[in-house]
ZAPADREN-199131 format. One line per field, with one value per atom (N, C-alpha, C): x, y, z. Coordinates in steps of 0.001 Angstrom, whole numbers, padded with zeros to 6 digits. Last residue first. Layout:
xx: X | ...
yy: Y | ...
zz: Z | ...
***
This chain:
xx: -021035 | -022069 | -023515 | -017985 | -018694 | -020355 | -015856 | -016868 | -017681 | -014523 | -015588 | -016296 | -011564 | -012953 | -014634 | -010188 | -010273 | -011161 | -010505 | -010406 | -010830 | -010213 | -011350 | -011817 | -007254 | -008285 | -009249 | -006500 | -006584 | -006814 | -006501 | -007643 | -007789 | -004220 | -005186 | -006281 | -002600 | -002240 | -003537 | -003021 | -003502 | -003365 | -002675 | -003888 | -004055 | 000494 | -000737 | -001622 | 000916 | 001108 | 000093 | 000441 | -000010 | -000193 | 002413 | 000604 | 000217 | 004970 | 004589 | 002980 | 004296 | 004663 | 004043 | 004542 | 003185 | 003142 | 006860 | 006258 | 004672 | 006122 | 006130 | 006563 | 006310 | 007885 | 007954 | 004312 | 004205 | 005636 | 002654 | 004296 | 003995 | -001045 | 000386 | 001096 | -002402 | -002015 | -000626 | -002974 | -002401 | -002119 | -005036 | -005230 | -003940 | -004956 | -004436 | -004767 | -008312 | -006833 | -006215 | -010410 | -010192 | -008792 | -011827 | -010616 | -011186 | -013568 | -013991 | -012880 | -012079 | -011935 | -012400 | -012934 | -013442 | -013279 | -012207 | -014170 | -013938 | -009632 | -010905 | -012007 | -008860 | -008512 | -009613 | -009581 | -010553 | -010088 | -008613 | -009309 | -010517 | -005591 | -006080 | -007219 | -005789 | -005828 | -006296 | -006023 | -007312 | -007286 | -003792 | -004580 | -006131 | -001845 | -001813 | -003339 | -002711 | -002981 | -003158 | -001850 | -003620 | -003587 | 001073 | 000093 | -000927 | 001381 | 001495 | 000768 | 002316 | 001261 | 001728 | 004323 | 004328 | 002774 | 005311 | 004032 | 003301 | 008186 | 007536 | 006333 | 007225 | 008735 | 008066 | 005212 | 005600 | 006627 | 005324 | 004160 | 004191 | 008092 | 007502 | 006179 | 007870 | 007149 | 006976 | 007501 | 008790 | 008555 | 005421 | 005397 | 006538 | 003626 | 004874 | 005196 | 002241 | 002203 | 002908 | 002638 | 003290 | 002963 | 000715 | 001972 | 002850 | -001764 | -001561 | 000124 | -001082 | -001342 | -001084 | -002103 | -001503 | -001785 | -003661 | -003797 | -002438 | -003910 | -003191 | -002561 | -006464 | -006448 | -004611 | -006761 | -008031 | -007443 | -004450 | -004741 | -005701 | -005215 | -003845 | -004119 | -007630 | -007609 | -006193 | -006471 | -007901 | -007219 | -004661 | -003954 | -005116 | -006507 | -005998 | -005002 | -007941 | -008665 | -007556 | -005684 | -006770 | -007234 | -005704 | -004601 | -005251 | -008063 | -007969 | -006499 | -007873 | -009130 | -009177 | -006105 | -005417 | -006670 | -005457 | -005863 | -005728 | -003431 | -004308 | -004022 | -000980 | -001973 | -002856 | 001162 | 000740 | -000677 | 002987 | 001823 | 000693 | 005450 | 005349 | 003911
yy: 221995 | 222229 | 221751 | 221681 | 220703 | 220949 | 223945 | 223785 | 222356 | 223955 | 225222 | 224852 | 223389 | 222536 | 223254 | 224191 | 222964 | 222481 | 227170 | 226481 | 225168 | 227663 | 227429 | 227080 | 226938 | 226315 | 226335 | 229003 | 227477 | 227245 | 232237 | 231104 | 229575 | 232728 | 232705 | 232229 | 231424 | 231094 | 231640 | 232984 | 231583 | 231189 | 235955 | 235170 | 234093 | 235836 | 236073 | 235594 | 234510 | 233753 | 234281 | 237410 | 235926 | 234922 | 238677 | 238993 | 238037 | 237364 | 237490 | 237626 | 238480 | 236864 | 236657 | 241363 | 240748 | 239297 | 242053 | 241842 | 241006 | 244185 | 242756 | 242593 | 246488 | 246476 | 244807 | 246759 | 247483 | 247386 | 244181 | 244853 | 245286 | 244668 | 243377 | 244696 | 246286 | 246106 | 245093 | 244720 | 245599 | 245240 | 242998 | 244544 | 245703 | 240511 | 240997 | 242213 | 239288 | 239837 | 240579 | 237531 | 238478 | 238556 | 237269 | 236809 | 237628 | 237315 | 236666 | 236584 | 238308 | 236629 | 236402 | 241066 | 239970 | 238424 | 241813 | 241888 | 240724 | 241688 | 240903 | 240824 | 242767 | 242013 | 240870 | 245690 | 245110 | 243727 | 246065 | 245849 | 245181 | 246505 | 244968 | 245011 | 248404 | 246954 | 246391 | 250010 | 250265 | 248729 | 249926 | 250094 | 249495 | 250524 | 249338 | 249251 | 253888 | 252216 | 251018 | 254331 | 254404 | 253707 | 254444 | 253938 | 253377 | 253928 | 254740 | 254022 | 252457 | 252420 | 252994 | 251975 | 253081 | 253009 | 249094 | 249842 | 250762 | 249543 | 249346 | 249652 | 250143 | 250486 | 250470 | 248664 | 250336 | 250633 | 245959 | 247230 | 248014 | 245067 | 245301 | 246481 | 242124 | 243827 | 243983 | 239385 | 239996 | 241583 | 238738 | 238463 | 239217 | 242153 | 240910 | 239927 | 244245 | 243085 | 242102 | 245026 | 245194 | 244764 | 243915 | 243715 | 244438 | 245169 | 243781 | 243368 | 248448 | 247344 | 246674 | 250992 | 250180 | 248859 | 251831 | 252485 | 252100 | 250934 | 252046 | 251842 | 249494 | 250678 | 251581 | 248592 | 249488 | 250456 | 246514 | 247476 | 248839 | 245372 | 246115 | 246891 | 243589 | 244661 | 245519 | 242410 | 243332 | 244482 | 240649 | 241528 | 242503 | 239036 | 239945 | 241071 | 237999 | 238465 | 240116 | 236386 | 237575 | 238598 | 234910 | 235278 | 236560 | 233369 | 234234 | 234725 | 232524 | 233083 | 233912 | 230574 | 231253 | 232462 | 229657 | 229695 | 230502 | 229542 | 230042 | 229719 | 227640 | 227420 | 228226 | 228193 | 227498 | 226901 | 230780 | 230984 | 229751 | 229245 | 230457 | 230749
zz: -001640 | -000759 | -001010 | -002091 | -002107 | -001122 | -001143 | -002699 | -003263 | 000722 | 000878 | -000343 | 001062 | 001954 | 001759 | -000329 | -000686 | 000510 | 000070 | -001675 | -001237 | 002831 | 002238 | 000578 | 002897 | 003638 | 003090 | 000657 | 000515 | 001631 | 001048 | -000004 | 000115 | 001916 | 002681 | 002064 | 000070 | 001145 | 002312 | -002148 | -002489 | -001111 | -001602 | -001728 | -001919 | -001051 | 000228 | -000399 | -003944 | -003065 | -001730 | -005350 | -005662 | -004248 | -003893 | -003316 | -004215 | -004978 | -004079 | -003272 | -007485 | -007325 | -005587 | -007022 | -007951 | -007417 | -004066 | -005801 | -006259 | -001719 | -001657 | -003678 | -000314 | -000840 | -001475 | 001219 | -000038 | -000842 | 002314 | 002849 | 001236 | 003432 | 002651 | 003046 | 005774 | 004497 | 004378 | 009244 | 008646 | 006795 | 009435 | 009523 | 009241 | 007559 | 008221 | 008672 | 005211 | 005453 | 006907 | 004428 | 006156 | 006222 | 001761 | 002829 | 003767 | -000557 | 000571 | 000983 | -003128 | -002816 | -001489 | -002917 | -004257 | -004106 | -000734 | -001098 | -002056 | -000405 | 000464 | 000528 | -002574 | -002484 | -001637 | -001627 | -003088 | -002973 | 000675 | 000816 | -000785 | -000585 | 000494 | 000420 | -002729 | -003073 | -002205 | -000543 | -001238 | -002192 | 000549 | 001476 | 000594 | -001920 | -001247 | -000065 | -002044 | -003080 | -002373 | -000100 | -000401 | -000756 | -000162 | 000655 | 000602 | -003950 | -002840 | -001639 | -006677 | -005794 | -004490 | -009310 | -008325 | -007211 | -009852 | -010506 | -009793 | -009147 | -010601 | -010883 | -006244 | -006801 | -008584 | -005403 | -005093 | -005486 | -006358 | -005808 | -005935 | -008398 | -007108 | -007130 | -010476 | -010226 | -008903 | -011033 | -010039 | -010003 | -012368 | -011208 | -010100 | -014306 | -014150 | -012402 | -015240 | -013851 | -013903 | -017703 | -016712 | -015193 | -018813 | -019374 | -018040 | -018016 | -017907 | -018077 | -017121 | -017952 | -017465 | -014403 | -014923 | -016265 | -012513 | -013820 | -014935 | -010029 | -010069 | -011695 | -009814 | -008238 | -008940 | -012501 | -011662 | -011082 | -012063 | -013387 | -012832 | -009314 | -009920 | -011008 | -010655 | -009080 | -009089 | -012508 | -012996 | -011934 | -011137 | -012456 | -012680 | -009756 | -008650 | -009659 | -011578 | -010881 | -009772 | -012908 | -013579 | -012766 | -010856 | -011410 | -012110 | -010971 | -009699 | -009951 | -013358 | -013300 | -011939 | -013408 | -014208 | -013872 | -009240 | -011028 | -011791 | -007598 | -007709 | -009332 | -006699 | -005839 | -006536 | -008408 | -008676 | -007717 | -008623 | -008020 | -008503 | -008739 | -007932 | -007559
***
């Protein structure tokens, strides 16, 4: 499921969830929806995309991920906009 990102950008995006809506590690589960299980409102989601694109360098969509996505799921948006530049960006 989220075999494109590491256990360290797995972390990374469980930190940015814990932070923006005061949640545990234990409850980031991959099948957790956003806004249903780990109650994140608009803002939230708004305020994840953008901690999302400071911390891994993306240029996310203008519009916020789908707040109805699960944990498994915004795994996947970030490995999917990460891998062009995962695998051509670290030989400099």
């Amino acid at each position: 499921m989220n075999n494109a990102l590491s256990d360290q950008d797995v972390t990374a995006v469980q930190n940015i969830l814990m932070e923006q809506l005061s949640v545990t590690r234990e409850q980031i589960l991959p099948e957790a929806s956003i806004v249903g299980d780990l109650t994140a409102d608009s803002l939230d989601v708004i305020e994840i995309n953008m901690a999302l694109e400071e911390h891994f360098n993306l240029a996310l969509p203008d519009e916020p991920f789908d707040p109805a996505m699960t944990v498994g799921e915004l795994y996947e948006l970030v490995a999917n906009q990460r891998e062009p530049s995962a695998r051509s960006g670290s030989g400099r």
